[in-house]
N, C-alpha and C positions, 0 to 999 in steps of 0.2 A: 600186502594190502594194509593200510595204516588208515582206517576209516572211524575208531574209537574213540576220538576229543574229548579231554577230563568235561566232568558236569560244570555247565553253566546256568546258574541262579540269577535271577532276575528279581530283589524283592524289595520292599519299598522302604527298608531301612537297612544301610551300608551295614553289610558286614555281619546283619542278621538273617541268614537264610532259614524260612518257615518263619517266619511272624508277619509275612501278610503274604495272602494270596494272591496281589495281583500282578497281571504279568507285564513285561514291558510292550510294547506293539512293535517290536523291531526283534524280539525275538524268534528264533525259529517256528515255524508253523507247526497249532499245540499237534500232539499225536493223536491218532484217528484210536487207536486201542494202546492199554499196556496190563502188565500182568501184577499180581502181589502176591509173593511169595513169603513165607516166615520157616522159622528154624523151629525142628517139631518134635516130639519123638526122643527125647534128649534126659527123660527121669532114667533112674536107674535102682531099680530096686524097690528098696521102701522110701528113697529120695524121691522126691517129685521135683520138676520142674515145668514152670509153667502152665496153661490150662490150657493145655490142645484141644477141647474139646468146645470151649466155647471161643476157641480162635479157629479151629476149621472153617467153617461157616462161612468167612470172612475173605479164604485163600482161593486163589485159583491155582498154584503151584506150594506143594511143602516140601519145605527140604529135610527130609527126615532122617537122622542119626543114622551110622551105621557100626556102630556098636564099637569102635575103637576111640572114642573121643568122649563118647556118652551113649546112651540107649541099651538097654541089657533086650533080649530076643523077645521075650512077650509084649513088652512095651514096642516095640518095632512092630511088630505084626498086627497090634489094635491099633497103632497108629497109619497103618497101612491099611488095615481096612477102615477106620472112618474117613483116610480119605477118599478111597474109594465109595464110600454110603454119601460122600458129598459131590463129587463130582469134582475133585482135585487131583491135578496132577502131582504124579509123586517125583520128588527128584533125591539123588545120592548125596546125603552131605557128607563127604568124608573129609577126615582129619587122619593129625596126627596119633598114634597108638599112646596116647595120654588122660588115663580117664581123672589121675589126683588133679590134671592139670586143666580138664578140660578143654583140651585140645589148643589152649591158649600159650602156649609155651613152645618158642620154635625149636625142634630138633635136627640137627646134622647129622645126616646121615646117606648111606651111598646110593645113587639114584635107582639104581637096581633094586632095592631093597625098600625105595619108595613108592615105585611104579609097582611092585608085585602086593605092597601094603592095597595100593588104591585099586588094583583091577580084586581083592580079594573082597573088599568092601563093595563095590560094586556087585559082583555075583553074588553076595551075600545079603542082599538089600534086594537086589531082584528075583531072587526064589523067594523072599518072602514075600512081597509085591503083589506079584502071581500067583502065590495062594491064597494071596487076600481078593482076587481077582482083576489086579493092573499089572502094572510094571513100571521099570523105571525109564523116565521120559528125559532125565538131563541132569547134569553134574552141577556141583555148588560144590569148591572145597570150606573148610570150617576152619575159624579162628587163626592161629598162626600159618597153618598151610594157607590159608584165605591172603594174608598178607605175602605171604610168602613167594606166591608164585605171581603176585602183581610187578615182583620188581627184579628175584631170583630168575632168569633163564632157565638154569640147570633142572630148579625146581618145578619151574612151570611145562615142561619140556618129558619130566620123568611122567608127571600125572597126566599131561596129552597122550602121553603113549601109551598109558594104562586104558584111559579112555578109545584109544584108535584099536587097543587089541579086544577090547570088551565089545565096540561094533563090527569088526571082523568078523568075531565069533559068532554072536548073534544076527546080524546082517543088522544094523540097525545104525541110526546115525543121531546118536545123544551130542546135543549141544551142550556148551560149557556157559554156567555165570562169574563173572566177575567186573571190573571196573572199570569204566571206560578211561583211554588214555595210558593203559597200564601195558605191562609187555604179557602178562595173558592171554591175551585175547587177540593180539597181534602174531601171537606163535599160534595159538589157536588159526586161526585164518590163515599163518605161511604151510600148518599139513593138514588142511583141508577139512579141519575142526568149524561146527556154525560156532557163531562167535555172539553170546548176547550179555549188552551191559545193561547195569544193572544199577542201580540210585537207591539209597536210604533213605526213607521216611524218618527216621527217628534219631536220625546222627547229623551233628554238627559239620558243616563242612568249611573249610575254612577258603578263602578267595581264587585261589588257585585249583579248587575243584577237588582237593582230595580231602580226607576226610579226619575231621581234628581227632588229635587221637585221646583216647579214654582217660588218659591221666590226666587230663588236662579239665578244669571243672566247663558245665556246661556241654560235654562233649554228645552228651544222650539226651535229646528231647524228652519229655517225658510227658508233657501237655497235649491231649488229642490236636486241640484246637493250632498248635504250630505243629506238630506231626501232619496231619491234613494238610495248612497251607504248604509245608515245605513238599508235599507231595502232588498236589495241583501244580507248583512251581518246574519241580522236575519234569511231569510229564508234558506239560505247554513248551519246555526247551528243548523236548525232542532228540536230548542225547541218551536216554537210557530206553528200553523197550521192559524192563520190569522193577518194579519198588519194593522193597524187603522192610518187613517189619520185626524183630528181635521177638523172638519168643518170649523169652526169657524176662522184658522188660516190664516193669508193674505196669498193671493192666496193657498188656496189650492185645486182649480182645477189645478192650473198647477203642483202641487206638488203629486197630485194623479198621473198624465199623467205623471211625471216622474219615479215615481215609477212603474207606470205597463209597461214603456218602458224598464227601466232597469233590471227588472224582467224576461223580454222576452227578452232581449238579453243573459242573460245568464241561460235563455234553461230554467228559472224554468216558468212551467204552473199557469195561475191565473185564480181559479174557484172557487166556495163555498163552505166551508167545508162540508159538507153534500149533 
């Protein structure tokens, strides 16, 4: 099944996606609901990152650390229970085992030995979930793994099977985030993985639908007001079913609140893909 097509933007100045909201009329028909998810959970210690607390509020899905990338176990567990005190879905962000690197640093390594990394982080993420009174509802991998298995086979392959033995076990059937048009989501869907893509609010993407990369200047929105339109934009095109807002990016509570204001004013619903 090959139904994932990179993102298509439609905005009213070439080759600027997010600086203006409106849509083409030939565009695909806008989406009836879509989801917003951020990266959560990810301090460590006496390091903090970000303000999960006034970005909850905002989320309908968080992808919350699972302690090999970023997040040390108490910070996971109060991040698991506010999302539970809001009514968010919790998802698995796992990475790779690199906390100097934050999980940004691709490692090679034997798929064996990746798949037992990602089913440990998963079981470890949903006991605590569950004593915060949820669970976990769906996969996002983080940073290099994130890249990684858009384009790796091997690598995307190793973390479906972690994921396929952690629903076995549980009887439960977690869906996977990643990016449309990529080989994720595509192996996802050939072993019977749900498959949901997924759009950035806050990242650059360059004409061809993927997404400009961070070294490159400009590549991180940072202005509510074009994080918004570029987020009305995606979801009127109808190729992603959730928007992801960077924790970690200055302010991005107010950049969430923008985004689900202008999502509601132009009629589209924001609930959780599932």
């Amino acid at each position: 099944m090959r139904h994932h097509r990179p993102v298509t933007l439609h905005s009213g100045r070439s080759g600027q996606a997010g600086t203006d909201p409106r849509v083409d009329a030939g565009a695909a028909v806008a989406a009836v609901a879509i989801d917003v998810n951020a990266d959560v959970g990810e301090s460590f210690g006496r390091w903090e990152l970000g303000d999960d607390a006034a970005l909850m509020p905002h989320l309908t899905s968080a992808n919350v650390a699972c302690g090999f990338h970023a997040g040390d176990p108490l910070t996971l567990r109060r991040t698991c229970e506010s999302a539970v005190e809001h009514g968010v879905r919790i998802g698995a962000q796992v990475g790779y085992r690199d906390l100097a690197g934050f999980g940004r640093r691709y490692i090679e390594m034997p798929a064996a030995d990746l798949e037992a990394d990602v089913l440990y982080q998963l079981g470890a993420l949903d006991g605590i979930a569950r004593a915060a009174g949820g669970q976990v509802s769906y996969v996002k991998p983080h940073g290099a793994l994130y890249h990684a298995v858009q384009s790796r086979s091997t690598v995307a392959r190793a973390v479906l099977r972690a994921v396929a033995a952690f629903n076995d076990a549980h009887g439960v059937e977690l869906p996977v985030l990643g990016q449309p048009g990529a080989t994720f989501l595509d192996v996802a869907d050939d072993t019977g993985i749900t498959a949901i893509a997924e759009g950035f609010a806050d990242r650059a993407y360059r004409p061809d639908g993927t997404l400009t990369p961070r070294s490159e200047p400009s590549a991180v929105l940072t202005d509510p007001t074009d994080v918004a339109a570029q987020a009305v934009l995606l979801a009127h095109a109808g190729d992603v079913r959730s928007l992801c807002v960077h924790g970690d990016s200055p302010g991005a509570p107010a950049l969430a609140a923008a985004v689900r204001q202008a999502l509601a004013e132009t009629g589209i619903d924001v609930r959780p893909f599932t």
